[in-house]
C-alpha positions in Angstrom: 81.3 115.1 81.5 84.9 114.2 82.6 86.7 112.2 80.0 90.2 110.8 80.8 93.2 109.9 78.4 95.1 106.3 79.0 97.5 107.2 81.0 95.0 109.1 83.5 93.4 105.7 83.2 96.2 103.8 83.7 96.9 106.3 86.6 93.9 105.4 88.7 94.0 101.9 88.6 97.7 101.7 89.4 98.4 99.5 85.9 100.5 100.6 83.0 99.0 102.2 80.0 99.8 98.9 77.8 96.9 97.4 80.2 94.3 100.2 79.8 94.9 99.9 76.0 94.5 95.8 76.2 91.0 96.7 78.0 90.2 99.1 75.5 91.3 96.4 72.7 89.6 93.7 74.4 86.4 95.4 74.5 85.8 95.5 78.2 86.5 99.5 78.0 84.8 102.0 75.3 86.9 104.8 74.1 86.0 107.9 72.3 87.8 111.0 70.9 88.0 114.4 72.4 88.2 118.0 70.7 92.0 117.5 69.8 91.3 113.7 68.5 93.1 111.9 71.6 91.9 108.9 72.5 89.8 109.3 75.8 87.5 107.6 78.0 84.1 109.0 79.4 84.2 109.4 83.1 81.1 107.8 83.9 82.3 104.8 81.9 85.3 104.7 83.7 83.4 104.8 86.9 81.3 101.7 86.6 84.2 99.8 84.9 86.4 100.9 88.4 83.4 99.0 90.2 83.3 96.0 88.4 86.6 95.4 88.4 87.2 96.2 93.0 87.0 92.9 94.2 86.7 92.2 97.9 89.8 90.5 99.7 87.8 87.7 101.3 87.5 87.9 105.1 89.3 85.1 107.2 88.2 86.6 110.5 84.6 84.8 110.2 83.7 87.4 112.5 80.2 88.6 111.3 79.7 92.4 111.6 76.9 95.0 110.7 79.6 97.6 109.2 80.0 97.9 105.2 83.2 99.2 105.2 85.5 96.1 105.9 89.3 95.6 104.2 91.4 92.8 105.1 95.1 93.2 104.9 98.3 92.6 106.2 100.0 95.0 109.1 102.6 96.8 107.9 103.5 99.2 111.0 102.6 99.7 114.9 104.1 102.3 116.8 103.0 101.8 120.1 104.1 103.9 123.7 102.4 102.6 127.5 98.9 104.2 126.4 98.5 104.3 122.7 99.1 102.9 119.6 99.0 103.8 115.8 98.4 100.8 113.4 98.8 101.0 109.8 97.3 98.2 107.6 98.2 97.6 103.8 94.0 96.7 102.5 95.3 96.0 98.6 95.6 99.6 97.3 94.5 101.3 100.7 96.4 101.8 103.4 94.4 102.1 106.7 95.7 103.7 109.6 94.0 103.3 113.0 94.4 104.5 116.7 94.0 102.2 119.3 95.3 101.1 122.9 98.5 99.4 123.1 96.6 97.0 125.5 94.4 96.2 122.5 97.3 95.9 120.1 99.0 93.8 122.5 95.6 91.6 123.0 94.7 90.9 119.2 98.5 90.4 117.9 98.8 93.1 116.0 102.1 93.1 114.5 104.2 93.8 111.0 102.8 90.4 109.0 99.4 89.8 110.9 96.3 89.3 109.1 93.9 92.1 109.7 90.6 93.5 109.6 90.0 97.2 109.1 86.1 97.6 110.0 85.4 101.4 109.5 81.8 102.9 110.9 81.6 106.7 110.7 78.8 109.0 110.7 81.2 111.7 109.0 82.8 111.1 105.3 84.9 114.4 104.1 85.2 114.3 100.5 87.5 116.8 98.7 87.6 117.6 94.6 91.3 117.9 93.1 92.2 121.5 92.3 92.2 122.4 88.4 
């Protein structure tokens, strides 16, 4: 079972270590010891603590769709030439990047600032381990 010290913690929920540690004080976060007797937390833990705490950014669009995968955020880029275009969107800790016609870009506003809906449907999902 992977365990995790604070600062990996801290690490993957982009907050300081004094904020793991007021989790861990708080209760909300059981710790443990490892072999060398450094504070750590059990990766399954971890996990289901990660998914309590993700919170949805509510959808303004009111545009109801079938897909799961839905992120609101705010443009931050569009490069565009005649044909194509290559918008990047800022969904809280994700940053979405997606390919579209410059027509399209053009038609829905898309623009540094706008309010945006990623809506991602794929039938393929790659999903890579980190190298020890």
């Amino acid at each position: 079972m992977p365990q995790y010290r604070i600062a990996e913690a801290a690490g993957l929920f982009g907050v300081s270590d004094d904020t793991v540690r007021r989790w861990v004080d708080g209760g909300q976060l059981p710790t443990g010891r490892d072999a060398s007797g450094r504070q750590v937390i059990d990766g399954a833990t971890l996990a289901e603590f990660a998914r309590t705490q993700a919170r949805a950014t509510p959808d303004p669009s009111g545009v109801g769709r079938s897909a799961r995968n839905r992120w609101v955020g705010l443009v931050t880029d569009v490069v565009s030439d005649r044909v194509m275009s290559q918008v990047e969107i800022q969904c809280g800790p994700h940053r979405v990047v997606s390919l579209m016609s410059t027509e399209a870009v053009r038609e829905l506003g898309l623009e540094p600032g706008a309010l945006a809906v990623a809506v991602v449907k794929s039938t393929n999902v790659v999903v890579e381990t980190p190298e020890d």
